[in-house]
C-alpha positions as CSV (number, residue, x, y, z in Angstrom):
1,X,116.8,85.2,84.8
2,X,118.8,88.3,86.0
3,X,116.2,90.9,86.8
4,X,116.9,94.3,87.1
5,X,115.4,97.8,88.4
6,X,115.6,101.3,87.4
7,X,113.7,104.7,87.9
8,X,110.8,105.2,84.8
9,X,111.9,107.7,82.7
10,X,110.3,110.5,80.3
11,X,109.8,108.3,77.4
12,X,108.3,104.7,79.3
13,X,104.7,105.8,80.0
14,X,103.9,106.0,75.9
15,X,106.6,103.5,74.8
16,X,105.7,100.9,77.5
17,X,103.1,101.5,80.2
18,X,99.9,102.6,78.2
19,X,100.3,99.3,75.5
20,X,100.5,97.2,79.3
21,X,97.2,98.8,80.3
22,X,95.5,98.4,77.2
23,X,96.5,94.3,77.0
24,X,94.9,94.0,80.6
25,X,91.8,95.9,78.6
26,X,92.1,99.0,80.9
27,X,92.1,102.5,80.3
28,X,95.8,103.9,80.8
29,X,95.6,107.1,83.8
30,X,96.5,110.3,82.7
31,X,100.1,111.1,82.3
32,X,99.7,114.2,85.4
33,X,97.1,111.8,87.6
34,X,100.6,109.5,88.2
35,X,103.3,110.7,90.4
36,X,106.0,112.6,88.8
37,X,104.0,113.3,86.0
38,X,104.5,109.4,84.9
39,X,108.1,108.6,85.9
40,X,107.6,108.6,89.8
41,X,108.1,104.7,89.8
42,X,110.1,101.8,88.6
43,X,110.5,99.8,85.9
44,X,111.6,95.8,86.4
45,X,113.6,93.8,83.4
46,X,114.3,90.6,82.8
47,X,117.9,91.1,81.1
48,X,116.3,93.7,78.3
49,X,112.9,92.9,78.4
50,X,110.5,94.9,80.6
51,X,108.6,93.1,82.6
52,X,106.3,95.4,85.7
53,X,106.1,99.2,86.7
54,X,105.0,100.7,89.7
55,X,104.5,103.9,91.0
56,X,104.6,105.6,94.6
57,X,102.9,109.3,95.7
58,X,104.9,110.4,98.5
59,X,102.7,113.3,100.6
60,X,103.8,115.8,103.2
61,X,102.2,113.1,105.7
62,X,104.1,110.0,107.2
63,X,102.0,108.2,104.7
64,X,102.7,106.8,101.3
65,X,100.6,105.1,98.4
66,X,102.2,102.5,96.4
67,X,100.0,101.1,93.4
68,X,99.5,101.1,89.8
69,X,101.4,98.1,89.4
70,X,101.3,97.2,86.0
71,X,102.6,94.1,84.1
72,X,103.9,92.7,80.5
73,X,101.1,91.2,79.4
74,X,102.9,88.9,76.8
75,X,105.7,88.0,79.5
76,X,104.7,84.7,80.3
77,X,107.7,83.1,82.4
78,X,106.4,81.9,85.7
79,X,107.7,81.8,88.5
80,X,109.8,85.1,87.3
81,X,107.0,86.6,86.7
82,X,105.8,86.7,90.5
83,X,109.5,87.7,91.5
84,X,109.9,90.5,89.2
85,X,106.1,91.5,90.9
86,X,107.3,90.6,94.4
87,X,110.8,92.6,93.8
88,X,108.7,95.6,91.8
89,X,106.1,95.9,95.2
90,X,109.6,95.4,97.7
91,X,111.8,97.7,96.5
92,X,108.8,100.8,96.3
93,X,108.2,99.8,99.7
94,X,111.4,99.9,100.4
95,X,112.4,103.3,98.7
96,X,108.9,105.3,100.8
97,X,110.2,103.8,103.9
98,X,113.8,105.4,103.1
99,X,112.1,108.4,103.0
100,X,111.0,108.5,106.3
101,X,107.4,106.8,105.6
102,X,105.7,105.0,108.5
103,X,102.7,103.9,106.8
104,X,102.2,103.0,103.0
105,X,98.7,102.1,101.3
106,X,97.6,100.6,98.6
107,X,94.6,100.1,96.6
108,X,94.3,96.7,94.7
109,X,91.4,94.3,93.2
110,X,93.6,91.5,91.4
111,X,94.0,88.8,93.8
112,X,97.3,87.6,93.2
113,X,98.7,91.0,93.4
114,X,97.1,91.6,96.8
115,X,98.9,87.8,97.6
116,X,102.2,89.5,96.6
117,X,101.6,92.7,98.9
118,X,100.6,90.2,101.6
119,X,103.7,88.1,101.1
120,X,106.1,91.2,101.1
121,X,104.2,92.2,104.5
122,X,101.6,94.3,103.7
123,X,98.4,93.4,105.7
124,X,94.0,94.1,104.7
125,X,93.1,97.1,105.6
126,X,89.3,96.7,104.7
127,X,87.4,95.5,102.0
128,X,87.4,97.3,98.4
129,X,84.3,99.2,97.8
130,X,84.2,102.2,95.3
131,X,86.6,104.1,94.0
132,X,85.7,107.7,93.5
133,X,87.5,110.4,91.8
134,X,86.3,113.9,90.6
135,X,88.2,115.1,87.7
136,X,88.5,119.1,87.7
């Protein structure tokens, strides 16, 4: 396995991300709800085969949201899988912290995602609730 990382690009959110939403049965977010208009994230591969994405808003606060983490459904290799995850979740950590982030959220419900936050040192910050959004 020789993963690999690089920035989402103009073309990934139709050719990649919204088919990984719709295998997990979800409805894909809106191209402008995601940072960067869709390519404010990552991308991981396993040699040429994509395997997670992620995305980070970075706000004129010291705080950062990482989340959206999304997966290849059809990519089945385990553990790889869970390191591509874990290295997906460490290096968007990693690249709000660079810029000068002191805090980073995230809002999860799948709980072996919120195992691979808590491995890479992210702790609960409450329980999950509701989610509400108002679309102007």
């Amino acid at each position: 396995m020789e993963l690999y990382i690089r920035e989402l690009n103009e073309n990934d959110y139709d050719e990649i991300l919204v088919g990984w939403w719709k295998q997990w049965g979800w409805v894909p977010p809106k191209r402008d709800f995601l940072p960067d208009n869709g390519k404010g994230g990552i991308i991981v591969f396993d040699q040429d085969v994509p395997v997670c994405a992620g995305f980070m808003y970075i706000t004129n606060s010291k705080a950062a949201w990482v989340d959206w983490i999304i997966s290849n459904k059809e990519y089945t290799k385990k553990p790889q899988r869970k390191d591509a995850i874990k290295l997906l979740v460490s290096t968007l950590t990693n690249i709000c912290e660079k810029a000068g982030n002191k805090y980073i959220y995230a809002l999860i419900k799948s709980e072996s995602l919120i195992n691979i936050y808590q491995d890479t040192g992210y702790i609960k910050g409450g329980t999950y609730t509701t989610e509400m959004i108002k679309i102007l």
